[in-house]
N, C-alpha and C positions, 0 to 999 in steps of 0.2 A: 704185332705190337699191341699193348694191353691201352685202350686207352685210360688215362687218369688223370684227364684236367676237360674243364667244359669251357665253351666258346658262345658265349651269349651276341648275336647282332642285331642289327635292325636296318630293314630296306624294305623301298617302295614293294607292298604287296601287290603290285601284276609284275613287276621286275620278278620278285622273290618265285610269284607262279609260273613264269616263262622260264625260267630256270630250273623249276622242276621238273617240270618235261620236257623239255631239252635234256636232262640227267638221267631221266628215266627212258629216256627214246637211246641211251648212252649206257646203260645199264647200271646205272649206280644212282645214289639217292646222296642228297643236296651235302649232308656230311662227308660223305668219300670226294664229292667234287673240291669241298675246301679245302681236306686232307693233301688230295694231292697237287692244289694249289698251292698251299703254302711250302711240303716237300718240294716243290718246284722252286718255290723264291730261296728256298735252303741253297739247294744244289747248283742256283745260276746264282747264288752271291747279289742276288735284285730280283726285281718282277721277270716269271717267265716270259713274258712279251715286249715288242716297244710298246711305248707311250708317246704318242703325240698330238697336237691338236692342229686339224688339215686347216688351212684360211678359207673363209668363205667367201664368197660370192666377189664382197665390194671388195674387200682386201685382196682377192686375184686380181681382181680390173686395176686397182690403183697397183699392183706390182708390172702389171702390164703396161699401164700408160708411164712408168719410170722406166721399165726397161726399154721402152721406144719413145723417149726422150720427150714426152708430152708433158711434166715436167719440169719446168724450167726456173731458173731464179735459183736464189738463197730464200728456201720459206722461211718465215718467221712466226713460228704456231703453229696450234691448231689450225686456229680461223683461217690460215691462208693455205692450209695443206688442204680443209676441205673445200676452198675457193677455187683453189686449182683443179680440185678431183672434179668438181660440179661445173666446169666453165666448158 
């Protein structure tokens, strides 16, 4: 397939360099990588991967101390949801 259209982007230069050799340790250079990125999001109708964002640290603790009922009350806000978290 002939290309005939250009793709102008911009990102973090050591992002941009970690990726080139990652593509080149992959045998292809940073345009075949987006190519068949994007042929990918064609073909799965969305992004070829999930997407999600894991919780960290405090937000485990506090799903933890709800799920073992540490917890307690009708909070009312912020203030007291993190009064409870810090008590």
């Amino acid at each position: 397939m002939r290309a005939d259209a250009s793709v102008t982007i911009r990102m973090n230069k050591s992002i941009k360099q970690q990726a080139q050799k990652l593509f080149a340790d992959l045998g292809i250079d940073m345009s075949s990588a987006v190519n068949l990125f994007i042929k990918q999001a064609i073909f799965q109708n969305g992004l070829p991967f999930e997407v999600s964002k894991k919780p960290n640290a405090v937000t485990l603790s506090a799903i933890e101390d709800a799920d073992n009922g540490k917890l307690k009350g009708d909070l009312q806000g912020t203030a007291e949801l993190l009064d409870s978290l810090n008590a």
